[in-house]
VOPAGU-2260 file (C-alpha; in pm, 1 decimal, decimal comma):
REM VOPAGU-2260
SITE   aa  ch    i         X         Y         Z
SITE  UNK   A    0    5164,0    5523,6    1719,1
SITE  UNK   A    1    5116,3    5825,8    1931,5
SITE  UNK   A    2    4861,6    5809,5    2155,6
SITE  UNK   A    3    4684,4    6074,3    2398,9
SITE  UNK   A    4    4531,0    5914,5    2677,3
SITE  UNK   A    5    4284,5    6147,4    2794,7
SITE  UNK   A    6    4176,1    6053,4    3173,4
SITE  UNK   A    7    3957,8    6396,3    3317,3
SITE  UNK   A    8    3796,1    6236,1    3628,8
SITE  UNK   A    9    3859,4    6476,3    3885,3
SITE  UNK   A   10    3843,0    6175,8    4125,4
SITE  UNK   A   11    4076,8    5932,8    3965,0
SITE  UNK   A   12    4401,9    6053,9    4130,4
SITE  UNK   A   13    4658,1    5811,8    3801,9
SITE  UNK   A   14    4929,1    5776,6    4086,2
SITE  UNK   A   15    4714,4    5699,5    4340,9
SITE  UNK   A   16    4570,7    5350,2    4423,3
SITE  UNK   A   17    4202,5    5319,2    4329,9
SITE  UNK   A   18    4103,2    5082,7    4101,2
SITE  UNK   A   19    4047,0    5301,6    3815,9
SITE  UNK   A   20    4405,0    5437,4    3912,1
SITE  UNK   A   21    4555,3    5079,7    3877,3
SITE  UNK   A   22    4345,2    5021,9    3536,2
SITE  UNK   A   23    4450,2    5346,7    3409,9
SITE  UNK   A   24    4834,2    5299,1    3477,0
SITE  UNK   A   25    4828,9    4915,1    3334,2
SITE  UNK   A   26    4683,6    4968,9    3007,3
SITE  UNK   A   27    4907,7    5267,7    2931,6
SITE  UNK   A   28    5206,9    5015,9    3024,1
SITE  UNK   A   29    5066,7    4765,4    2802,5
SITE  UNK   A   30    5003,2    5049,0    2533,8
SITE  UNK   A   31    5390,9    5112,1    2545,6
SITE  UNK   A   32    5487,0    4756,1    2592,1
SITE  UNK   A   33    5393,6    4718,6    2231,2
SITE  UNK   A   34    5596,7    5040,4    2127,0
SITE  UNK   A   35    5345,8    5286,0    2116,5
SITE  UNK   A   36    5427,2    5665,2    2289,8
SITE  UNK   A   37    5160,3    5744,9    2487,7
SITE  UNK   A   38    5104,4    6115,6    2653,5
SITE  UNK   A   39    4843,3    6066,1    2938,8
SITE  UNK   A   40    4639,8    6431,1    3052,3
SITE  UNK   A   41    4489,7    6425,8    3415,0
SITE  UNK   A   42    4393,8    6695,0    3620,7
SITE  UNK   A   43    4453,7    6495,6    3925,9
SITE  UNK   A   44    4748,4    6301,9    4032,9
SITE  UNK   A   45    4712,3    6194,0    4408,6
SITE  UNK   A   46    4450,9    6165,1    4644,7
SITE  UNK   A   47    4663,9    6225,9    4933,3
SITE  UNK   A   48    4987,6    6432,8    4949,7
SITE  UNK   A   49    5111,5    6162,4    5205,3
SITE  UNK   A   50    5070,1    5879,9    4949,4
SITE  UNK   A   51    5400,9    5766,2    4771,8
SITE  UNK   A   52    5294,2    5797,0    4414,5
SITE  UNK   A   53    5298,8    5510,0    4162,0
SITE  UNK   A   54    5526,7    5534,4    3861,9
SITE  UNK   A   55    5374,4    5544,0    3516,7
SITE  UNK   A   56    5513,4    5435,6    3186,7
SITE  UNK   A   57    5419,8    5765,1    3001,9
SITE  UNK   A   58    5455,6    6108,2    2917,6
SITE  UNK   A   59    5255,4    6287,5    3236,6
SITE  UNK   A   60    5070,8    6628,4    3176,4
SITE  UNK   A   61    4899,7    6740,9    3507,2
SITE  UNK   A   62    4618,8    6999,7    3414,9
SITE  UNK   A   63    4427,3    7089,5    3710,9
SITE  UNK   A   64    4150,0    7285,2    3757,8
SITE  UNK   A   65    4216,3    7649,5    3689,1
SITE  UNK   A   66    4138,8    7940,5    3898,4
SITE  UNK   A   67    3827,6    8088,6    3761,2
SITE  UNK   A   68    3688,5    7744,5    3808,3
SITE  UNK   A   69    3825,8    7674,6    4136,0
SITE  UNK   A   70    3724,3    8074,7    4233,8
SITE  UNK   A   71    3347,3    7965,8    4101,7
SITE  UNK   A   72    3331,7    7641,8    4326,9
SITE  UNK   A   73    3434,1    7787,5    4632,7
SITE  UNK   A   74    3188,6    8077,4    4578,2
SITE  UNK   A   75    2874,8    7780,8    4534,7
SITE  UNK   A   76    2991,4    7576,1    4890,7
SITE  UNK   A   77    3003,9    7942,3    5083,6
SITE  UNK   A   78    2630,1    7990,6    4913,4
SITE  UNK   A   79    2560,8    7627,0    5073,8
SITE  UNK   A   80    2700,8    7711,9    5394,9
SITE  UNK   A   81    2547,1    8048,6    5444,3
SITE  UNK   A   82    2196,5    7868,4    5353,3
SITE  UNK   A   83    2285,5    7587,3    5553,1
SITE  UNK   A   84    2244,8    7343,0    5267,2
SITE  UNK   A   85    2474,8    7043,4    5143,9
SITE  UNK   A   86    2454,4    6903,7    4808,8
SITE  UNK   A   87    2660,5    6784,7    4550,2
SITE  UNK   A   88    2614,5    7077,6    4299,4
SITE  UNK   A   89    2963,9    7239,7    4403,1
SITE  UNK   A   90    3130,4    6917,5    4260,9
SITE  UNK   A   91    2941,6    6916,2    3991,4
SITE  UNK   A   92    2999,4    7307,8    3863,9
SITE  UNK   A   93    3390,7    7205,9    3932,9
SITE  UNK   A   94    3345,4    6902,0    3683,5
SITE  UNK   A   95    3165,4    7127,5    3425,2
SITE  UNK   A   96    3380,2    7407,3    3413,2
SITE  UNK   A   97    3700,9    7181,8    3417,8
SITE  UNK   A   98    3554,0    6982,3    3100,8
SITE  UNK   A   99    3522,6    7333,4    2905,6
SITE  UNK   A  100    3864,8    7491,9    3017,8
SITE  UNK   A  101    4021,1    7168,3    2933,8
SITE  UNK   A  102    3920,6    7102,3    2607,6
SITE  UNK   A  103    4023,4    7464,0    2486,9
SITE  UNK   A  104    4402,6    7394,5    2692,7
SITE  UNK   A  105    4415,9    7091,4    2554,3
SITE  UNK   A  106    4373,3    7194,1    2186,1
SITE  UNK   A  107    4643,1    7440,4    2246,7
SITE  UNK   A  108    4891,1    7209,9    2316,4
SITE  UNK   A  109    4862,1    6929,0    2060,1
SITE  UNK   A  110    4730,1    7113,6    1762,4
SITE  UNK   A  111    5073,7    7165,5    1648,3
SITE  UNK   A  112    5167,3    6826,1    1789,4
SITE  UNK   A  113    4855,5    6598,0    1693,2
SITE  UNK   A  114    4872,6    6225,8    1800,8
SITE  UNK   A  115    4720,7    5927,6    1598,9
SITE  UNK   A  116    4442,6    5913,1    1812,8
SITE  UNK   A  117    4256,4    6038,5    2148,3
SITE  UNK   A  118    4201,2    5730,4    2391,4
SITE  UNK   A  119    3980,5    5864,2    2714,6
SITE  UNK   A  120    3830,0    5715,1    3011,6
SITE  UNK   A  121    3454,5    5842,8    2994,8
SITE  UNK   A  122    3384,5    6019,0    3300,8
SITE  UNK   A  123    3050,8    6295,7    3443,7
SITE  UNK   A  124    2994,7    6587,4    3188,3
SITE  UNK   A  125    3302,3    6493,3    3028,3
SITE  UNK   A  126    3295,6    6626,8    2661,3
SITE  UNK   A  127    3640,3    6788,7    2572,2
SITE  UNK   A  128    3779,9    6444,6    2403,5
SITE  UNK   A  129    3469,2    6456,5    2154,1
SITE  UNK   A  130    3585,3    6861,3    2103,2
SITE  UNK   A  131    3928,8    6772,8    2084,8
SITE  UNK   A  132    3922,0    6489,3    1836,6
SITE  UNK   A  133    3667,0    6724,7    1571,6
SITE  UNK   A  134    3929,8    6975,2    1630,8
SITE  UNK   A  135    4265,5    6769,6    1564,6
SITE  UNK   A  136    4085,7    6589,7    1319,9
SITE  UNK   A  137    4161,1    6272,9    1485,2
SITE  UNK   A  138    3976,4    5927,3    1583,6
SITE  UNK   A  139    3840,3    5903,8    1959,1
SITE  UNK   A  140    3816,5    5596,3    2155,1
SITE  UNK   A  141    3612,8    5597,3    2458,4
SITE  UNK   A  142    3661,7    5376,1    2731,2
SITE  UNK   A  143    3325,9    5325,6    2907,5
SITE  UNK   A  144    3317,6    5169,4    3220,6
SITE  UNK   A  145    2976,3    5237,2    3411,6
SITE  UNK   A  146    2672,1    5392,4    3343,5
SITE  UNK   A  147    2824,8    5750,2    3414,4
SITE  UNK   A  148    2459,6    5934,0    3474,9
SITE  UNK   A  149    2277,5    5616,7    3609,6
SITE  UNK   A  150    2561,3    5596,0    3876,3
SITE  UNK   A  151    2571,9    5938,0    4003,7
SITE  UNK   A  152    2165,3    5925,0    4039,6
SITE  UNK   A  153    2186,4    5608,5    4191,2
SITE  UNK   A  154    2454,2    5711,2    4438,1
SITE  UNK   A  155    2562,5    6053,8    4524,6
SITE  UNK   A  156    2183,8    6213,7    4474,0
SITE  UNK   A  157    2313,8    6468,0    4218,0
SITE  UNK   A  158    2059,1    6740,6    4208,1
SITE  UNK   A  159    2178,9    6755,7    3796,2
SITE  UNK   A  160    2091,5    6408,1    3695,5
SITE  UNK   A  161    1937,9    6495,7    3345,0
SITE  UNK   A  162    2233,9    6731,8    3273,1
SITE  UNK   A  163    2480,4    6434,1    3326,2
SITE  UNK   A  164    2263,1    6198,3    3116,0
SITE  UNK   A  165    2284,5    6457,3    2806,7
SITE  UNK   A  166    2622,5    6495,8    2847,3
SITE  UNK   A  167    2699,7    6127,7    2825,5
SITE  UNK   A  168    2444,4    6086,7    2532,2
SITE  UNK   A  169    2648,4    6348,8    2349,3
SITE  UNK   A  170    2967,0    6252,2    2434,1
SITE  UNK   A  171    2901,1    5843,2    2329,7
SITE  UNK   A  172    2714,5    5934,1    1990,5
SITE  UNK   A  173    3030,6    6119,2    1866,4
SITE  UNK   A  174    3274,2    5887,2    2003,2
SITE  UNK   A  175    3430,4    5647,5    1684,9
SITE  UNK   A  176    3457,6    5314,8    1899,2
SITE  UNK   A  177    3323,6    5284,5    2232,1
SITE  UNK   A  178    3519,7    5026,2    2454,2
SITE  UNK   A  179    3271,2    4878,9    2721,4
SITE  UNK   A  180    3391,2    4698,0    2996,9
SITE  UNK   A  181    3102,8    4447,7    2984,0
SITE  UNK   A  182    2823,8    4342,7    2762,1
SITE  UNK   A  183    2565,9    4497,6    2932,6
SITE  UNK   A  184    2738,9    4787,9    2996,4
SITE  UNK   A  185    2770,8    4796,8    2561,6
SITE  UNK   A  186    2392,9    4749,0    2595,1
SITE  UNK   A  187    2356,2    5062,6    2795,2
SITE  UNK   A  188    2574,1    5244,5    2542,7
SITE  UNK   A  189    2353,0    5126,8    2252,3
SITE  UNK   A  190    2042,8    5239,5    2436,5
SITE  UNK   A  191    2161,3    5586,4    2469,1
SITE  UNK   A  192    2230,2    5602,7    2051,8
SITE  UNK   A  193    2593,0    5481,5    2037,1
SITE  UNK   A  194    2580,1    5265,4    1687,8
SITE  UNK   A  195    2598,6    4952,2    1785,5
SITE  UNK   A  196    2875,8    4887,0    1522,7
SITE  UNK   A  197    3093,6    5129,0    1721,2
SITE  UNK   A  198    3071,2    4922,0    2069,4
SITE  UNK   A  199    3317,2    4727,6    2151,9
SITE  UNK   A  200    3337,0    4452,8    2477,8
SITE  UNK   A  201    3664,4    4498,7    2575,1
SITE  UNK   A  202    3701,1    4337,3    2989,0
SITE  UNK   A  203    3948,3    4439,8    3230,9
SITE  UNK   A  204    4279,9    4228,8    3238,7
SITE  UNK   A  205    4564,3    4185,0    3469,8
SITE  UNK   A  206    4930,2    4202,5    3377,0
SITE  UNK   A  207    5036,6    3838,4    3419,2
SITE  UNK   A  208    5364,1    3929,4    3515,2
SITE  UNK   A  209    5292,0    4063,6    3814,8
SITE  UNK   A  210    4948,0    3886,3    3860,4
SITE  UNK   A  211    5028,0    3482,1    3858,4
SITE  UNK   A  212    5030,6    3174,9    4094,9
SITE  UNK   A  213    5321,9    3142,8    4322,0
SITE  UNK   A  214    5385,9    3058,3    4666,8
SITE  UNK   A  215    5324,5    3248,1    4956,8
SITE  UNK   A  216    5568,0    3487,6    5060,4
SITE  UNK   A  217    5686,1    3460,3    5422,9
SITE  UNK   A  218    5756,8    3778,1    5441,7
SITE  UNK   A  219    5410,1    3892,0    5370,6
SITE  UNK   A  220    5237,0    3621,2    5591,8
SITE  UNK   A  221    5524,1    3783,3    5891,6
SITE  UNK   A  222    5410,0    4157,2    5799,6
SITE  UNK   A  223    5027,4    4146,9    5843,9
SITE  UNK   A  224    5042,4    3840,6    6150,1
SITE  UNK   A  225    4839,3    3622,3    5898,7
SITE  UNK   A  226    5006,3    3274,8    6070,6
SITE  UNK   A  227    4964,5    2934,2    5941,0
SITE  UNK   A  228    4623,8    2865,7    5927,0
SITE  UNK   A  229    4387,5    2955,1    5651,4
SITE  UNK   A  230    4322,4    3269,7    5496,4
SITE  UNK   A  231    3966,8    3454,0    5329,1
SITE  UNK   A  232    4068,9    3763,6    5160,5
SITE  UNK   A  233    3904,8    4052,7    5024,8
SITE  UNK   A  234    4040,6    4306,9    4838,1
SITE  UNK   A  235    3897,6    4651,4    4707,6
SITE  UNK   A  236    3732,9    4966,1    4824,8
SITE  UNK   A  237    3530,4    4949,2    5180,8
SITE  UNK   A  238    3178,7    5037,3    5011,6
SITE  UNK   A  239    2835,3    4922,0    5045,5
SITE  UNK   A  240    2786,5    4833,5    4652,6
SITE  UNK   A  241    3112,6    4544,5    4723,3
SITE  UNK   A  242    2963,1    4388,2    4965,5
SITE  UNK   A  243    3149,9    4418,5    5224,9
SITE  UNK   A  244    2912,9    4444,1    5556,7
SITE  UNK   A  245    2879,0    4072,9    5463,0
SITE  UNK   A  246    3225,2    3959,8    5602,0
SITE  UNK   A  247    3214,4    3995,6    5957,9
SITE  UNK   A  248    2944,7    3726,7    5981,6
SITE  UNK   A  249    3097,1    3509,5    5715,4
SITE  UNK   A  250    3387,1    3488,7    5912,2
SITE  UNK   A  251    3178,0    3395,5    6223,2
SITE  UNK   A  252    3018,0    3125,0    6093,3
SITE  UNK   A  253    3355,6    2954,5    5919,8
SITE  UNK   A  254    3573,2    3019,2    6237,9
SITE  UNK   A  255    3482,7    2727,7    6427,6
SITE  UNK   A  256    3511,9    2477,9    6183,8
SITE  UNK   A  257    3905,8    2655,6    6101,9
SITE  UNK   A  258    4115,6    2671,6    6385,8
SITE  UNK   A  259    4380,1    2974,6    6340,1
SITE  UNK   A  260    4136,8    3093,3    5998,2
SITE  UNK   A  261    4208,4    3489,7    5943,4
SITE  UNK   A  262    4006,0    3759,7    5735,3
SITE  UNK   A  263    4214,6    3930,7    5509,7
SITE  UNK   A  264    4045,4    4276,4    5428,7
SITE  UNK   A  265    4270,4    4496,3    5185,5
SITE  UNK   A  266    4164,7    4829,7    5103,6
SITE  UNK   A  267    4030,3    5122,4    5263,9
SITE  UNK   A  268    3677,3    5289,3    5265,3
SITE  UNK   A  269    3385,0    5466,4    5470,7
SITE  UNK   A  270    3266,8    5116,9    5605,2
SITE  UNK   A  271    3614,3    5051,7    5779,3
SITE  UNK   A  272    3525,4    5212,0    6092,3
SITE  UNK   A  273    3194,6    4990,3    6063,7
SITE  UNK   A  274    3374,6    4692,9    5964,7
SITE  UNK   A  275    3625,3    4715,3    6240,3
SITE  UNK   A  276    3390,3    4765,9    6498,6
SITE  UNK   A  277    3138,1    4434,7    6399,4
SITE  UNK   A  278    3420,1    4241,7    6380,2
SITE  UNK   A  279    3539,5    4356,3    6786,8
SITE  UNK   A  280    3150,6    4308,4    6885,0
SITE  UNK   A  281    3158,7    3948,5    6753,6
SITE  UNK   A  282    3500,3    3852,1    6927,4
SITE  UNK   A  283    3645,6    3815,5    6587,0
SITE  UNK   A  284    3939,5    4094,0    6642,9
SITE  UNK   A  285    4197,6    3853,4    6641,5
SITE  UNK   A  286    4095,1    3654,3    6330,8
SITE  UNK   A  287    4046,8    3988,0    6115,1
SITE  UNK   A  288    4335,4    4182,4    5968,3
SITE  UNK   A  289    4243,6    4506,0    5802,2
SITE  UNK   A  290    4607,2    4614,0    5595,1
SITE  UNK   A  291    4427,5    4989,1    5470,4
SITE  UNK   A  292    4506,1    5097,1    5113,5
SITE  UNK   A  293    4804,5    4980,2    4965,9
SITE  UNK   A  294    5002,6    5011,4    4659,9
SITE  UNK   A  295    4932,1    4826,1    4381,5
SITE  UNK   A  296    5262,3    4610,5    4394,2
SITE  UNK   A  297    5224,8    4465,8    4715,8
SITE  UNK   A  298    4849,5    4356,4    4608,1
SITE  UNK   A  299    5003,8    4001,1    4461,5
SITE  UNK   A  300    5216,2    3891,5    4707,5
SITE  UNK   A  301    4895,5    3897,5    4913,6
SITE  UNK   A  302    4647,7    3747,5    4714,8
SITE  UNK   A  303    4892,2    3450,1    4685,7
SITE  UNK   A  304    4866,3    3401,6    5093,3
SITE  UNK   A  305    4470,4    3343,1    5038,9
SITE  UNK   A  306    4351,6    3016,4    4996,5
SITE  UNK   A  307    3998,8    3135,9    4927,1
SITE  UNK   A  308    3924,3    3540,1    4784,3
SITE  UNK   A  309    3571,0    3650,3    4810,0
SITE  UNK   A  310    3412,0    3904,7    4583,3
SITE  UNK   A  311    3054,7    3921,2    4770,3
SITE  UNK   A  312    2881,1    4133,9    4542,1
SITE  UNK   A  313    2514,7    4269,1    4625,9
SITE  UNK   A  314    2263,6    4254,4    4403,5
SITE  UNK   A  315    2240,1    4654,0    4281,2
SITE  UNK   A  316    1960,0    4845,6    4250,6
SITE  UNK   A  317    1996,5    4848,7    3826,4
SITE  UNK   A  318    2216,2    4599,6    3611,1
SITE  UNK   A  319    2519,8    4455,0    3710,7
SITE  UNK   A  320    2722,0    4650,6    3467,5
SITE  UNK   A  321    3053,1    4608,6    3603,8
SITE  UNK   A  322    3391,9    4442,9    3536,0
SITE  UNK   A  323    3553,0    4360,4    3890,1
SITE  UNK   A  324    3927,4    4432,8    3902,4
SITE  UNK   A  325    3964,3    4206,7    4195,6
SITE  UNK   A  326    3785,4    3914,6    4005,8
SITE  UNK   A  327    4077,9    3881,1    3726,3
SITE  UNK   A  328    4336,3    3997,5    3984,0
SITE  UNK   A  329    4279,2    3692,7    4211,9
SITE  UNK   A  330    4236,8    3399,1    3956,7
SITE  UNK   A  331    4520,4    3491,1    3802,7
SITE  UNK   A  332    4746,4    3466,0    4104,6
SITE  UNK   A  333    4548,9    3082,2    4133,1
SITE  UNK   A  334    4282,1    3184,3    4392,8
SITE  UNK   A  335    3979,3    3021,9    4443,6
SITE  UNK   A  336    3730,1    3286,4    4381,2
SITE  UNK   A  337    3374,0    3266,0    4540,4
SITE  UNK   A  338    3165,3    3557,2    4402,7
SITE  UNK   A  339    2826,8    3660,5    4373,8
SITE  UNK   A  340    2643,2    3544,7    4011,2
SITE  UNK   A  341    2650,2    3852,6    3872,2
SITE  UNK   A  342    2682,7    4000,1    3547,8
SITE  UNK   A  343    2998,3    3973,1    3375,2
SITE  UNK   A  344    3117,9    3784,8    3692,7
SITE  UNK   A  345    2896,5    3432,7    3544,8
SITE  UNK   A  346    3114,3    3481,7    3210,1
SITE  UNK   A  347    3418,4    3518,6    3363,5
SITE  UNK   A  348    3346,9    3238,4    3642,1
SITE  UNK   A  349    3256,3    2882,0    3526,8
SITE  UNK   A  350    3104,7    2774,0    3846,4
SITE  UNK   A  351    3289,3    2458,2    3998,0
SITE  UNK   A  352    3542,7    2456,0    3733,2
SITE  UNK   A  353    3770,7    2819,1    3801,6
SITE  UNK   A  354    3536,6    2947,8    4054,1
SITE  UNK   A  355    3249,3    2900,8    4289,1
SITE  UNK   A  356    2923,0    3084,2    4217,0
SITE  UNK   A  357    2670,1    3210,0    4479,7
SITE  UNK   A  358    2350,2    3374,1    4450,2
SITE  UNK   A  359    2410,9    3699,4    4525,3
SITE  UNK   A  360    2273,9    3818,8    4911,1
SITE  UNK   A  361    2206,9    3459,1    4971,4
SITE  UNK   A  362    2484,3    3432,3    5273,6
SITE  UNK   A  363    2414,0    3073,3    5358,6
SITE  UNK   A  364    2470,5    2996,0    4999,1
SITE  UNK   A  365    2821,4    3227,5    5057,1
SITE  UNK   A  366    2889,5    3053,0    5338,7
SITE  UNK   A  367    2855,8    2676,4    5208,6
SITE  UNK   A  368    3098,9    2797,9    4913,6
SITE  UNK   A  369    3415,5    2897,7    5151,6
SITE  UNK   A  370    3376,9    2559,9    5363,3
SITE  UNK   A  371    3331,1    2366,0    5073,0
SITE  UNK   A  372    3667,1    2505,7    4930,2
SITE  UNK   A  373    3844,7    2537,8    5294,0
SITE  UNK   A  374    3739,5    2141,9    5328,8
SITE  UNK   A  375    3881,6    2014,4    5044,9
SITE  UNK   A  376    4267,8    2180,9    4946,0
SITE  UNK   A  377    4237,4    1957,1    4591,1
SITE  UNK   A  378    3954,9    2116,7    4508,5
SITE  UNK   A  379    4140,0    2472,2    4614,8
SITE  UNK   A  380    4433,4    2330,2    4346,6
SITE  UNK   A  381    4217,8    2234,4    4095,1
SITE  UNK   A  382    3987,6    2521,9    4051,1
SITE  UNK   A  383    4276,8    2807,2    4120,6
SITE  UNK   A  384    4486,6    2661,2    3872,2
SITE  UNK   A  385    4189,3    2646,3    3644,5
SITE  UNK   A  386    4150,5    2994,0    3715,5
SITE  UNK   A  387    4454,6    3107,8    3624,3
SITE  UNK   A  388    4517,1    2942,1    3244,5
SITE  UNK   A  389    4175,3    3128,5    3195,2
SITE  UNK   A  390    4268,6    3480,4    3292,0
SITE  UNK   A  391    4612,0    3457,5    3141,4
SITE  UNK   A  392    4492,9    3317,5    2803,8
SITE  UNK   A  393    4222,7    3561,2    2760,3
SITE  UNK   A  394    4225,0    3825,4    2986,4
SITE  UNK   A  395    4500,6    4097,9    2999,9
SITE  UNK   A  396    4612,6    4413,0    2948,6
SITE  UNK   A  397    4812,8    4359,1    2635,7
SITE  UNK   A  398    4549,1    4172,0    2497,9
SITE  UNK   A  399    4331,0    4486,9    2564,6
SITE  UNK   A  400    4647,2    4730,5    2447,6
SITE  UNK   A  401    4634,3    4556,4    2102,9
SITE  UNK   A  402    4217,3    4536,8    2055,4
SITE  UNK   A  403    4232,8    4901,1    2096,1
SITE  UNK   A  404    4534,5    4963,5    1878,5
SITE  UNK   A  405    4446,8    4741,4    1601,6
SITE  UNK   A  406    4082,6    4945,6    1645,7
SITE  UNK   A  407    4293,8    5307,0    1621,1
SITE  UNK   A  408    4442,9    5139,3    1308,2
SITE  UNK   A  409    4137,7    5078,8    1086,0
SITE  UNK   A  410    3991,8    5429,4    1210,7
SITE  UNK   A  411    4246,3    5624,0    1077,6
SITE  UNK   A  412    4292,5    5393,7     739,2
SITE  UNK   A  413    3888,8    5430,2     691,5
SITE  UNK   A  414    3954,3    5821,8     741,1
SITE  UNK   A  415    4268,8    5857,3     509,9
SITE  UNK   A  416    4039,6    5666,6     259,0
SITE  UNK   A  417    3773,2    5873,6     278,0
SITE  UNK   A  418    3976,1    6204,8     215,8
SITE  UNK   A  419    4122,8    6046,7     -57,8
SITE  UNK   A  420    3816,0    5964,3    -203,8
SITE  UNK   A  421    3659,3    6279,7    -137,7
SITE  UNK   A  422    3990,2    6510,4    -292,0
């Protein structure tokens, strides 16, 4: 089939190496993997013009912003600045205004060329895939994967909360399959008037050929001066919603029991500088190795070097609607995994049998997990390898490729039947 995967998140760069970068890049793979052409839309390609940018297995259309937009933004942050103000409203316009150009450019240039269906990442005031499916006259599947309005409320004090919320609403009730990333987050869909017939649980996956036991590389252990001893590794964004401002004392209270144990930290963030500067204060410099963001390739190789990877979730201020990336990334290189009970994290996790479970902010409880694991290697064996048969048997990206594509399937059958039944 042909397939236009619609991703309009100003602040998803595809090539870069965020999360949602990774997830977008690895499900169009897997999409083509099973012989579909795929044409992906983005108005944003890297985050950083120093960044080497990650290859994709598709047909690339880069659609920025345009220049009345970009002309109407810069006029709102002057406003700000003469007023003295900062808010998040000249973001916002720029996501608006970028939805409504889009839609109209991108109906332009497939309305001659229509795929078999419209696949898009849901993101803020994003409606043009609901526009440009009525207009093609062609199925949309929309790939949820947080509570787009909640979040922005929650977290960057938007100033246009109820806007957002409508626009989601909208967006969700037109969509013909919703994919959610977790049950609750399918919940949440349902609660703003998706039909719950529509929504889909669809969790993220890993692409076992790259993610999978192995042993440690040498070269990796050489590179980031991990040594011999054992390893705790983190990997993801430096934020306060993963958790992160717990590792510095983690480490502190294993190191004495772990002669030569390092602290793995892989990723980048706004807590670094916070993170770097605990660790100094607590005389842990030498035991903590922060690599910065990396690209998605070398993320294997060093997962395998951990013996235990920690995803130390807080408890949020709403539902834990998320599907960690990190989560199915280290089981399925044979990890243990100790991670906050959480969620989707308590489906995924069978406590003591392919991971170990904390309660989430509880850091004695956190801290009993990693020595029980660093204690007892069999136990590391066991449970990682555990781990692993679960991820690869159930959770991947061409088992996700092939839910959605067998979904695309009976959409457009259901509409060819209903034209024929109506001519």
């Amino acid at each position: 089939m042909k397939i236009l995967y619609l991703c309009p998140d100003l602040g998803i760069p595809v090539l870069g190496r965020k999360g949602a970068s990774v997830h977008v890049r690895e499900l169009v793979a897997a999409f083509g993997r099973a012989g579909h052409s795929v044409v992906v839309a983005t108005p944003q390609l890297n985050k950083s013009p120093w960044e080497e940018p990650a290859e994709i297995e598709a047909s690339l259309m880069h659609m920025p912003p345009g220049p009345e937009a970009v002309a109407a933004v810069l006029a709102l942050k002057t406003f700000n600045e003469t007023l003295g103000l900062e808010n998040s409203l000249p973001g916002e316009l720029r996501r608006i205004l970028h939805d409504q150009e889009w839609g109209m450019r991108l109906k332009r240039r497939f309305e001659n060329h229509r795929p078999d269906f419209i696949y898009e990442r849901a993101s803020l005031y994003a409606t043009a895939g609901a526009f440009l499916a009525r207009e093609l006259e062609r199925p949309l599947i929309l790939e949820l994967n947080s509570p787009l309005a909640v979040e922005q409320t929650t977290y960057r004090a938007t100033g246009l909360g109820e806007l957002a919320a409508q626009a989601e609403r909208w967006t969700l009730a037109r969509a013909d399959a919703v994919l959610a990333v977790s049950e609750l987050l399918r919940d949440y869909a349902i609660s703003l008037g998706a039909d719950p017939d529509r929504v889909h649980v669809v969790p993220n996956g890993v692409d076992t050929e790259r993610f999978h036991p192995g042993e440690s590389d040498p070269e990796t252990r050489k590179r980031w001066g991990l040594g011999d001893g054992p390893v705790l590794g983190f990997v993801g964004g430096l934020r306060l919603w993963h958790g992160v401002k717990v590792l510095p004392a983690v480490l502190e209270r294993l190191a004495p029991n772990h002669p030569g144990l390092k602290l793995a930290i892989v990723g980048d963030g706004p807590l670094r500088g916070d993170l770097e500067r605990e660790v100094r204060e607590r005389g842990l410099g030498d035991n903590t190795v922060f690599t910065g963001s990396l690209p998605h390739e070398e993320i294997a190789p060093l997962i395998r070097r951990f013996d235990v990877a920690l995803a130390p979730y807080p408890r949020p201020d709403h539902d834990f609607y998320f599907s960690p990336l990190k989560l199915f990334e280290y089981m399925a290189c044979g990890v243990p995994v100790v991670a906050a009970g959480l969620g989707q994290i308590e489906e995924v996790v069978r406590d003591g049998e392919t991971g170990l479970l904390y309660p989430p902010d509880e850091l004695n409880a956190l801290v009993e997990a990693c020595e029980r694991l660093l204690s007892d290697p069999d136990l590391r064996q066991r449970i990682g390898s555990a781990a692993a048969k679960e991820i690869h048997n159930h959770y991947t990206w061409d088992h996700n490729a092939e839910r959605a594509s067998t979904l695309a399937r009976s959409l457009i059958s259901a509409r060819d039947t209903t034209r024929g039944t109506d001519g």
